[in-house]
Structure formats: C-alpha cells, structure tokens
C-alpha positions, 0 to 999 in steps of 0.5 A: 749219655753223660759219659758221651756228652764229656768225650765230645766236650773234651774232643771240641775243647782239644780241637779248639785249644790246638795250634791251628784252630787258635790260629785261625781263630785269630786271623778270622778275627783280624780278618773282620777287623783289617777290613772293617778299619779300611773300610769304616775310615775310608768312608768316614773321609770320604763323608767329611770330604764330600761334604766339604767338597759339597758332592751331596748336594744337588748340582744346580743347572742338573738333574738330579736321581735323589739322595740315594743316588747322590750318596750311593755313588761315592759310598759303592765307590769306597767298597769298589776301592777298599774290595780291590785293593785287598783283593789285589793284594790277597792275591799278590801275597799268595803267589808272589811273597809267601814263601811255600811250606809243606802246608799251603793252608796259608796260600788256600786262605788267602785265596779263599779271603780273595773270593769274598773281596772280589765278589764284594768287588763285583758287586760295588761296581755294579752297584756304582752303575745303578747309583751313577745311572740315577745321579746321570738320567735324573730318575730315582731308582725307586721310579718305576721309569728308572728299569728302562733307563737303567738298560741304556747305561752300556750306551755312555762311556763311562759305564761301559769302562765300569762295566768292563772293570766289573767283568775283570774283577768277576776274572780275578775272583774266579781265579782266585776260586780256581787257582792252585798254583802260584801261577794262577794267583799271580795271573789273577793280581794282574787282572785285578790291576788290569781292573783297576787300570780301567777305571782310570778312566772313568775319573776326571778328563783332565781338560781337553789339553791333557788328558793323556797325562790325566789318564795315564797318572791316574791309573798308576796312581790307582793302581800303585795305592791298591799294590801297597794299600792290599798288601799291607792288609793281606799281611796283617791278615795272615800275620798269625799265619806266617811264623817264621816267614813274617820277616821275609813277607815284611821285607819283600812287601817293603820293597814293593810298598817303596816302589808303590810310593814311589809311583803314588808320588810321582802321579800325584804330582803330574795329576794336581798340576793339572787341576792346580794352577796358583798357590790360591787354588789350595784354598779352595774345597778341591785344594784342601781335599789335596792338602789332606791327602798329600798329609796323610802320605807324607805321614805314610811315608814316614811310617814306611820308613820307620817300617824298612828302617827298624821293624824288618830288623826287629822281626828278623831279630824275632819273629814272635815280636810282631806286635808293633809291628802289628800296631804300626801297619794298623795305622798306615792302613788307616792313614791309607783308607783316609788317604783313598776315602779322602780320593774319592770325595775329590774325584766328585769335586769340581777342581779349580782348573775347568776340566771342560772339553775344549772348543778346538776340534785339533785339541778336543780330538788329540788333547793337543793343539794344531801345531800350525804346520808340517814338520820340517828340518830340525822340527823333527828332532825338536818336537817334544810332548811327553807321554809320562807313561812311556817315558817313565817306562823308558827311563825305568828300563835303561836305569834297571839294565844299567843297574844290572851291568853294574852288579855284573861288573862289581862282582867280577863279570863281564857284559858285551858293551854292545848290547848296553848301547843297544838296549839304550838306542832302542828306548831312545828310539821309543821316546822319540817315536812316541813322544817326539815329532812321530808322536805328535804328528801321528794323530794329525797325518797319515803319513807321520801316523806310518813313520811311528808305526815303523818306528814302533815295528821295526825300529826300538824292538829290533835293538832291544832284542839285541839287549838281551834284557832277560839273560841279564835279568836271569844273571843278576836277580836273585832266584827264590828257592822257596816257590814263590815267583819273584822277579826273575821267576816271573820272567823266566816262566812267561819266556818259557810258558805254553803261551809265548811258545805259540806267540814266539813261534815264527810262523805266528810271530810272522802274522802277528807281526804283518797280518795285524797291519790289515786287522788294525787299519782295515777295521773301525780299530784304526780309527778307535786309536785315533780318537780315544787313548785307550786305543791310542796305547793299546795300539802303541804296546801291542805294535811294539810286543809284536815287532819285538817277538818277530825280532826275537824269534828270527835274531835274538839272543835270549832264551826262549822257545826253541828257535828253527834254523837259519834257512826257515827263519830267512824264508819266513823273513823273505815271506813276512816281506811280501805280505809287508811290501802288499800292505803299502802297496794296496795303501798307496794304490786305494781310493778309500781313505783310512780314518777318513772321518776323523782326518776330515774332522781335524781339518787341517788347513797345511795337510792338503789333500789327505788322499795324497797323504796317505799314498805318501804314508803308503810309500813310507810303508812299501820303501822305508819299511823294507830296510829295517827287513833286510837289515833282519834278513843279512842278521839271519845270514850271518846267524847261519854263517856264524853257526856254520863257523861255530860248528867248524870250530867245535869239529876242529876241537872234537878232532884235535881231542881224539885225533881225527876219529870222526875223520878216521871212522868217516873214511873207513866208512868210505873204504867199507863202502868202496870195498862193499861196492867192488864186491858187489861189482866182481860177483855181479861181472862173474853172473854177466859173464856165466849168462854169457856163456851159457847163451854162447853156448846154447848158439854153438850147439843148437842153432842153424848158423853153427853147423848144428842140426840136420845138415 
C-alpha cells in the first residue's frame, strides 16, 4: 500500500514538474491575473469617473429604478467592454498570428479562454439590458412590476441594438467552441467586432446635426481599443506558450496595435469635436474625463513605441528575455482598461454641447439641415458633407494601392498605369457619390436618391473591378508559410471560398445585382435606410459589393471563381438589362409613392410634387442606368474578341513550333475522311448496280413484255 501510495506520488510530481504542465501552470496563473488587472483597473476608472462625472446620482426631472440600477449599468458595461475585447483578441491571435507548429495546443487554449470571455460577454450584455431597463422605466428590479416591464425593453432602440450585440457575442463564442481551423477563428474575431460595431450605437447621438460623424467614430473607436486592448492581453497570456514565436507574435501584434492607434486617434478627434466646443468646456466634468483619457493614450502611445522600437529587437536578440517585456505590456493594459473604464463613465456624462434631438424635422430626420434648394450647375460638383467612414476608406484604398505600385516598381516590376488610374476614378467616384451632392441630396429626393444608387451599382465598382486590386495584393504582401492568415491569405481564401463561388457566380451575381433593387425599394427596407443610418450604410456597402461582384464576374481581371465564357456572360448582361430597364420602368409608371411617409415628412417646400419626383428618379433608372450596361456589354465583346485573338495567336506559335502539325493532322484527318467516304461511295455504286442487275434480269426472263412464258 505504502509502495502504491509512492508510484502514484512520484508519477504526479514527474507530470507536474514536466514542461508543459509548468507551462500551463503558468498561463493559468497569468490567466487570472491579465484578466483580474483589466478588469479591477477598468472599474476602478469607471467608479472614480462616474463619480466626477456624477452618473450615481439620481437625474433630476427623471425616474429613477434605484442604486442597483444606477450602478449596475456602467459596471456590466466595464465586464461587456473588458470580455470583449479579450475575446476578440484571443481569437484574432489564434487565427491570424500565432504561427502553426506540430501542436495546436496554443491555438485549443486560446480558444477554449475565448469561450469563457465570450460567455462572460453574453452574460453582461444581458445584464446591461436589465439594469438599463431599471434605470429607463423607474421600477426597481426587486419590484414585482419590474418582470412585465422588463418584457417590453425589445420595444426601444437602444436595447434592441444591445440585444442584437448579445446574439453575435453568443456567435463568436460559439465559434470559438467549434472552430478547428484558423478559418473559423478568424471568422468568429469578426463577428466579435461586428458585436462591437452594434454597440456604436447605442452611445451618445451626437446631436441631431452629426450623428453620422458621431456613430461611425464611435464604432471604430470601439472597435480599434478592442483590437489592440484584446491582443495585447491574449499575448500576455500565452506568453509562456510562444517560445520561439514570441518575437514574430510581438511584431505582427505591433503593427496591427499601430494601425489600432492610429484609428483611436483619429476617432476620438472627429468624437470630442462633437462634444467640445471652446477650450472652457475641458473644464467641465465631461472635460476632465476626456483630458484623462487623451493622457492615459498619449502615455500608450509612448509605450507602444518604445515596444516597436527596442522590445521586438530584444526579443528577437532572445526569446527567453521576455520579462520586460512582460512588464511593459502589464502597464499598457492597465493604461488601456483606465483609458476604457474611464470611456465608460463618459459615455453616462452629459457633454458640454446638448446632444439633444433638433427641432428641425430636415435635421432631426437626415442629420443635416435643408439645404434651401435643388442642386444646380456647379452645385453638383460643389457640395461637399464628409461621411468620415467612407472617406476614410477611400483614402485608405488609394493610399494601399499607390503604396503596393511603388513596392512593384522599387523592386524592378511593372504594373499597367491604366489599372492605377482606374482604381483611383473609381474611389473618387465613391467619395462624391457618398459625400457629395448625391450624397446629400439622396435622403431628401427621390430622384437624386436614384443617381447615388447609379452611381453606387455601376459607376466606382465597375472601374474598380478594373484595378485589379487583389493581384496586386497577392504581388506585393508577403505570403506567411507558417498557416496562419495574414493579409494576403485572407483575401486569396475569401475570393476562392465556397461562399464567393456562389456569390460570384453570374447567374447570382445577376440577381443579386437586379433583383435587390425590388427587394429594397419594394419592402419597409427602403425606408429604414432612409431614416436610421444603419440602414443608410448597409445600404450603401451591400450596393456597392453587389455592383462590383456583377462587374467582376462578367469583366474582371482578378482571380476568382471560374468564369463562363463570353457569349453567356453577354446573354446574362443582355437579361440582367431587362429586368434593370422593368425596374424603372414600373417606377416611373406607379402611383404609389416610394418612402412616401418619410418624403411627406420632410416637406420640402422647393421639391413640388413628389409623384413626379420619383417618375423622374424613374427615368434616371430606365435611361441613364443602361449606359453603364452597355458600356459592360462591348467590354464582354471585346473580352470574347480578344480571347478569340489570343487563341489565333497562340496557334500561330503552336504552328511555327511544330511546323503546322495540327494543320498537317487536320488535313490528313480530312483526306482520311474524304478517302473514307469515296470508299463507302464505290461499294455502295457496286450494291446499286448488282440490284440493278439482278432485277433486269428477273424482267428478261420472267415477264409477259420479254418473250418469256406460254407464247
């Protein structure tokens, strides 16, 4: 027994002294410790910031659901915000920074971390929909009435957009859960972000004038802190882990933190000038909030620098030098929790400039005022209202590409000066279309709503398919050999998955392209873009995807699903034409009135008759939209004539190379076939003749006419 008892001693201290038991030993402890830090220093701010802020005290003129409420709302809000973001980043680790080795024990735990954060996740934002039903209503979740009242939160904007978050947390966790390949892991970080994109908007409106700009800073504001704030933390992590790898994880995790800053600042800049309007209102307890925040990243940025600058080289020097950098990330999660704590005691604080829902039923509706008359002349090239989201990303593609031309030509290659410019008109396209009179004018007319809808189909994605955007990408990123999916690997495995197969294909790409014209406009999702902008910008990316997948699949110049040849495509064109030119043709000859509701509402005393108004949209859809058809059609044609020439061509070579022998074999198939056929001619004259012998002959000696018989 006591010789037993000492096996099974020696046998657990052996398993508990091995490598990879000290090793997650180890990370279970840091584990617990990365997380409890985030989350303690993120509440911590948020306490000390609320209470300058005041969000703990009951708001006069309001109901109130009681301190649970009061203080239960920005508390699950730090655990939704903390949970996310490691989630988000656990994930992202996994499938698009660790490198791959024999073992994916690393990948497994990441993972398996992930499912607990996101569950963690789930759970807050639920919770958050509780206290903040409280906090709305006035009834005190320990009030029997709170249940009843507690069933109608789906009814208000806000939690439905918590509500929705939740529902893509509980998404990614379960991807996390399932996922077993660096595909899934990187599919469920992006619908954590998706998560964190929704939650954009359920944060200050902005004022009546900008909410837009307010939205769309906010959500890449959101979403750039949980990239960089969850990385840094699944890093620290699975530090012991890594090994070797350390290095490489710190460096791709640099670069993607740079990009993260990047958008941090850029976004918080567009939100405070929002919320700020003279150097006074700092003074005040929103002000002060802000400075802390802009400290704590101004710190951060410093930090993340001396990371780029020294720590990656000293790690690379020796992997096994990891403790400062082990110290130096602690600090910057801790700067970055205050900084997210510190986000949510602002987000609870009333901003110095009133957010309140403007009088003005143009400004309350668009976010925008009248701007007191049709676009004229020069006004259509002279308006100008930035959508930063959209211009941002304009300026991001054109910069990437120009920077991928140069890396070509730097290192000796050449790339067609056509495809660059393009590439360019295509996004200058975009920015007017969606920043420019189009833009503005869309949401107050029907008939300019149809020129940006034109524009957005057939007029940026059709040059841009020309660009060719992902050769040059697979030209000039670096393909990662250790299997994990970096920039280049992402893009060459979304143009060749099962998924864009189907969507690419022409026939659906075809129905996609004029079949959701009757969707959208026919059905309440017309008038949901119009008056919320959530729809307003899934409106705008789902028109632009779909015209450029239709211009791709017929006319582009990138790999991708295997494309059918010319005479379908153009048959396709011809067809996806028709159902085009119906779609304006049942627009300018219906009585009902698209939007009609919420044109009525605007009241726009220099638009007239709306009626007529969109019978003009109409005609834009029916007339102008079929040029940008037929200028894709004679691009089919002169596909199909040109790979008509390239195979003359290349037959012409094949001839010269073997001196004509698939025209020799050809026409000594034909003197085969010629000789074949005399052949068949002579034995078939020798079988007409022999019949007609044998019948002559049957006549000479048999019949009445010959001489023959009884006579």
């Amino acid at each position: 027994m006591a010789t037993s008892e000492r096996v099974r001693s020696s046998h657990a201290s052996a398993q508990a002294s091995s490598p990879t038991a000290a090793v997650a030993a180890a990370e279970g402890a840091l584990r617990t410790s990365v997380l409890a830090l985030a989350g303690v220093v993120a509440l911590v701010a948020m306490a000390v910031g609320g209470t300058v802020g005041g969000i703990f005290q009951p708001l006069v003129g309001f109901d109130d659901g009681g301190a649970l409420a009061r203080w239960g709302v920005p508390i699950s809000r730090v655990i939704l915000d903390v949970s996310a973001a490691a989630t988000i980043g656990l994930l992202l680790l996994a499938g698009t920074i660790v490198p791959e080795r024999v073992s994916t024990d690393r990948r497994r735990a990441a993972c398996r971390l992930a499912v607990v954060t996101g569950s963690v996740w789930v759970v807050a934002s639920l919770a958050a929909i509780v206290f903040g039903m409280s906090n709305v209503s006035g009834i005190a979740i320990t009030d029997p009435a709170y249940g009843g009242q507690l069933a109608s939160a789906l009814d208000f904007d806000y939690f439905r957009a918590v509500f929705v978050s939740a529902l893509l947390a509980l998404g990614a966790t379960l991807c996390a859960l399932a996922a077993r390949t660096t595909t899934g892991m990187t599919w469920g970080s992006v619908l954590g972000l998706v998560a964190v994109l929704v939650l954009a908007l359920t944060g200050h409106s902005g004022g009546a004038a900008a909410h837009d700009t307010a939205v769309n800073s906010l959500a890449v504001h959101m979403a750039a802190a949980s990239v960089w704030l969850g990385g840094l933390m699944a890093i620290v992590i699975l530090r012991r882990s890594l090994g070797v790898d350390l290095p490489i994880v710190v460096a791709r995790y640099s670069t993607l933190a740079l990009w993260a800053y990047g958008g941090i600042v850029v976004s918080g800049v567009l939100n405070a000038s929002l919320r700020i309007a003279a150097p006074a209102d700092l003074l005040t307890p929103y002000g002060l909030l802000l400075l802390a925040k802009v400290t704590a990243f101004v710190i951060l940025g410093f930090a993340g620098w001396r990371m780029r600058a020294a720590m990656i080289g000293r790690l690379q020097a020796d992997h096994r030098d990891s403790k400062a950098f082990a110290t130096l990330a602690a600090g910057e999660i801790a700067l970055m929790a205050l900084a997210a704590g510190v986000a949510v005691a602002m987000s609870r604080t009333a901003p110095p400039v009133s957010q309140q829902v403007s009088p003005d039923v143009v400004t309350s509706l668009t976010g925008y005022p009248d701007p007191g008359g049709p676009p004229t002349g020069w006004d259509w090239f002279t308006t100008f209202r930035p959508d930063w989201i959209f211009l941002f990303a304009s300026i991001l593609a054109i910069g990437l590409y120009t920077a991928g031309v140069v890396k070509l030509h730097r290192r000796g290659d050449t790339w067609p000066v056509h495809r660059t410019l393009l590439w360019m008109i295509g996004w200058i396209a975009f920015v007017w279309t969606t920043c420019g009179a189009p833009g503005v004018y869309g949401r107050l007319t029907f008939s300019a709503h149809m020129i940006m809808h034109m524009m957005l189909t057939m007029g940026g994605p059709v040059l841009m398919a020309f660009g060719a955007p992902l050769t040059l990408a697979a030209r000039t990123l670096t393909a990662r050999k250790d299997k994990t999916m970096g920039p280049r690997e992402i893009m060459l495995a979304t143009a060749h998955s099962r998924w864009m197969n189907f969507w690419a294909n022409p026939v659906v790409a075809g129905f996609n392209f004029a079949g959701s014209l009757y969707i959208f406009y026919f059905t309440r999702l017309f008038d949901l873009a119009l008056r919320t902008h959530a729809g307003h910008m899934i409106m705008v990316v789902h028109f632009m995807l779909a015209g450029y997948v239709f211009a791709w699949s017929l006319v582009g110049v990138d790999p991708g699903p295997r494309r059918w040849p010319p005479s379908l495509r153009l048959v396709l064109l011809f067809a996806t034409m028709s159902f085009h030119a119906f779609f304006g043709v049942v627009i300018t000859s219906s009585a009902t009135l698209l939007g009609g509701e919420y044109f009525r509402q605007l009241n726009l005393p220099w638009v007239g008759d709306l009626l007529a108004d969109q019978k003009a949209g109409g005609l834009i859809t029916w007339g102008i939209g079929e040029f940008p058809m037929l200028f894709l059609a004679l691009l089919v044609l002169a596909t199909w004539m040109q790979a008509d020439e390239h195979e003359a061509k290349r037959s012409d070579r094949q001839a010269l190379r073997d001196h004509d022998a698939e025209l020799e074999a050809y026409n000594a198939s034909l003197r085969q076939r010629g000789e074949a056929l005399r052949r068949a001619e002579e034995v078939e004259e020798a079988r007409y003749r022999a019949r007609h012998e044998h019948a002559h002959g049957r006549r000479g000696h048999g019949s009445p006419e010959s001489g023959g018989g009884l006579a």
